[in-house]
MARNU-364558 format. One line per field, with one value per residue (C-alpha): residue number from 1; x, y, z. Coordinates in pm, whole numbers, padded with zeros to 5 digits. Last residue first. Layout:
BEGIN
pos NUM,... $
px X,... $
py Y,... $
pz Z,... $
END
This chain:
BEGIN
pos 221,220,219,218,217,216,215,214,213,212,211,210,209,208,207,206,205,204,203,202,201,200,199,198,197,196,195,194,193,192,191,190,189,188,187,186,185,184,183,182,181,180,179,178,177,176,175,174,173,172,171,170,169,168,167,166,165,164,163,162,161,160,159,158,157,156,155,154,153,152,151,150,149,148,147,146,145,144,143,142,141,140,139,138,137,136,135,134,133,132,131,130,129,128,127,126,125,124,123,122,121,120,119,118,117,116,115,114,113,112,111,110,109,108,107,106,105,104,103,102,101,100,99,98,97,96,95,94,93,92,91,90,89,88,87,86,85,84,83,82,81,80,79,78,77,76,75,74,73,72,71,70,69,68,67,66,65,64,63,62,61,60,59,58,57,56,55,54,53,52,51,50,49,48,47,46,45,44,43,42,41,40,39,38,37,36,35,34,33,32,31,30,29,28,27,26,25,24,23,22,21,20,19,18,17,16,15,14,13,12,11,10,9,8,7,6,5,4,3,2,1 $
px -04858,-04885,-04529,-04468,-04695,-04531,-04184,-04322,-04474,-04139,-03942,-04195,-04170,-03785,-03827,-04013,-03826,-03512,-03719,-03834,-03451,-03302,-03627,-03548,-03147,-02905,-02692,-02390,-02018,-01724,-01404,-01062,-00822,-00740,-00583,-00340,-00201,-00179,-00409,-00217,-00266,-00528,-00394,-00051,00092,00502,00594,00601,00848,00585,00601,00294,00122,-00245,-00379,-00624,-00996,-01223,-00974,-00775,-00445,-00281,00042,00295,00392,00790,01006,01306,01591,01737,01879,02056,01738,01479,01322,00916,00845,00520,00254,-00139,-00404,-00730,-01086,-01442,-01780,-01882,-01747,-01404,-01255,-00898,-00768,-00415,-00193,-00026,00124,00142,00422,00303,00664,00782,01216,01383,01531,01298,01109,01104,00783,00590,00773,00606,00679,00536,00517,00626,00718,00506,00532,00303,-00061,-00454,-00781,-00605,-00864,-00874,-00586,-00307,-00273,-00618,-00922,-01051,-00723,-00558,-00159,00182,00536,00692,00884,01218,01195,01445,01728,01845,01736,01596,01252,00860,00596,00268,00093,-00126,-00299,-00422,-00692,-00912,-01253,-01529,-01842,-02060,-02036,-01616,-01459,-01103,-00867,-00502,-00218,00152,00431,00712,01033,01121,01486,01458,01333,01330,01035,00748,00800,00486,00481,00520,00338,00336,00281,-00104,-00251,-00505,-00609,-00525,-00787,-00931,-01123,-01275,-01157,-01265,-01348,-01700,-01958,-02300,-02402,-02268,-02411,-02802,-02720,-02636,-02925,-03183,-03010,-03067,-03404,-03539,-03342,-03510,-03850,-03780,-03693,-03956,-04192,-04010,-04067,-04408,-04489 $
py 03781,03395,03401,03550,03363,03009,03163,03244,02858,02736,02922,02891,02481,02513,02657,02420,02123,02264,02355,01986,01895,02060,01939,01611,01649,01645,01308,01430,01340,01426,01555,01557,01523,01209,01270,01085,00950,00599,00407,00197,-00147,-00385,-00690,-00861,-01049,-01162,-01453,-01389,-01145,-00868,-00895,-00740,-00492,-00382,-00066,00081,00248,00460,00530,00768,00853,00952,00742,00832,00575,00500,00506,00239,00097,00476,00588,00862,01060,00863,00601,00458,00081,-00089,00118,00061,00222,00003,00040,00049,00138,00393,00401,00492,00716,00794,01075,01179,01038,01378,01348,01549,01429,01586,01573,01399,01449,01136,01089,01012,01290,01622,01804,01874,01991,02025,01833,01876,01767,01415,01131,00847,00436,00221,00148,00157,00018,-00319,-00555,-00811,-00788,-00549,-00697,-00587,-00597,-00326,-00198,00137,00171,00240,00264,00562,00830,01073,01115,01403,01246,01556,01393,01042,00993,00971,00995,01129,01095,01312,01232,01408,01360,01093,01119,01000,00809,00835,00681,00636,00406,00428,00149,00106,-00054,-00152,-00303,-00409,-00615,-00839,-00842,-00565,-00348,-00317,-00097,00064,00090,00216,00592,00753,01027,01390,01411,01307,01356,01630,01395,01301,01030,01280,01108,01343,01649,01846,02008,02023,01843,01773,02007,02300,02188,02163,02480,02649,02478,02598,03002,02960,02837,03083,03345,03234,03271,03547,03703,03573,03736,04056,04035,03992,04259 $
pz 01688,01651,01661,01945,02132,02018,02158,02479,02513,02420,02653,02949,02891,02878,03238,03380,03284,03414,03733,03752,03673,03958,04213,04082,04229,03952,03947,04101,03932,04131,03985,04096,04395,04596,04935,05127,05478,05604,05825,06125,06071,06008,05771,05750,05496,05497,05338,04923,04733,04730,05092,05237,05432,05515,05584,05812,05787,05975,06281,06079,06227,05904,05943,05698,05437,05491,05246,05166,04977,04951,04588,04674,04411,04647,04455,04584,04609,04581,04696,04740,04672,04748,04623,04779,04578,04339,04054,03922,03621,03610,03457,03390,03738,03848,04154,04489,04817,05119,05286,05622,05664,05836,06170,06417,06300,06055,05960,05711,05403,05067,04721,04395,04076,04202,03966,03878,03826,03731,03799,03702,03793,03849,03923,04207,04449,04506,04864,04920,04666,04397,04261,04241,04158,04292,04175,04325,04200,04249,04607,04811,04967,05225,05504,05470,05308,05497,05256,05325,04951,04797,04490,04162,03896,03978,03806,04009,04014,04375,04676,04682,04989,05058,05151,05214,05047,05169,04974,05153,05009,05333,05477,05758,05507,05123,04966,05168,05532,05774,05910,06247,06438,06339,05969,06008,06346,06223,05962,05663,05449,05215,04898,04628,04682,04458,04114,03986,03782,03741,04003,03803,03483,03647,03800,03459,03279,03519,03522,03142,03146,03375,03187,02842,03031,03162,02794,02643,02894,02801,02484,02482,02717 $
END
């Protein structure tokens, strides 16, 4: 009888700790700012177009820490002219503004075919950017340039169609700023940390009391 009290009480504890761990962390998507209208619509110019050098950033909005992983990016390219890297990075105001959480330039792992308009081939672009840790609260990515293996001057950002936030555009070179347009497509990929709910850590609490109260019965026998 003993034993087998131990041995609930080990179980209770066990199954506690293994919720607790799963809620701390899993892999997800952390940000998702496609919609159903992404990859069918239009996109905004990155690089060197109609004389101005364009960056372009938009916002997301995190509520909880995260580790950034991997990113999506909607990228428009000319036929054939498949993208070599962009220069990009993270920062906590628009127009690259504030703090740089993290930038440079990043090559593609991946690339799959959306669609084909006005003349250029859309792809969901995927990187591989290490880890990035970030807090809760609102951040910008934003693109510089991106290199196509011909060597085009410009990409274009595909528009996701999201109402809940929009983009803003700039000359890197000074003159052109422009706030509110169309949102742009991506996803950020990763892991999301959850404080454990109380109830989680009242039946973690719970449980390690059982253990320790079997174990002192045991040995008084």
């Amino acid at each position: 009888m003993k034993r087998s009290a131990l041995f609930a009480a080990f179980g209770l504890c066990l199954v506690c700790v293994l919720t607790v761990v799963s809620a701390h962390a899993s892999p997800t998507i952390i940000y998702d700012n496609s919609t159903s209208a992404s990859f069918k619509s239009d996109a905004t110019a990155v690089g060197s177009w109609e004389g101005n050098n364009l960056a372009v950033d938009n916002s997301f909005t995190l509520t909880s820490t995260a580790t950034i992983n991997e990113i999506m990016l909607g990228i428009w390219l000319p036929p054939g002219d498949p993208l070599t890297n962009i220069t990009g990075g993270f920062y906590t105001e628009p127009f690259a503004g504030g703090i740089d959480m993290g930038s440079g330039t990043i090559a593609p792992y991946a690339s799959q075919y959306e669609n084909t308009l006005s003349g250029y081939d859309i792809y969901e672009e995927f990187f591989d950017i290490g880890s990035m840790t970030l807090g809760p609260g609102t951040y910008y990515l934003a693109l510089f340039s991106g290199t196509t293996k011909e060597s085009s001057p410009v990409i274009g950002w595909d528009w996701s169609g999201n109402s809940s936030t929009s983009s803003d555009v700039w000359d890197t070179s000074g003159g052109l700023s422009e706030s509110g347009g169309p949102s742009t497509t991506f996803t950020l990929y990763g892991t999301e940390s959850v404080i454990p709910e109380p109830s989680s850590l009242l039946l973690l609490g719970s449980g390690l009391a059982g253990l320790v109260g079997a174990l002192r019965r045991k040995l008084r026998a």
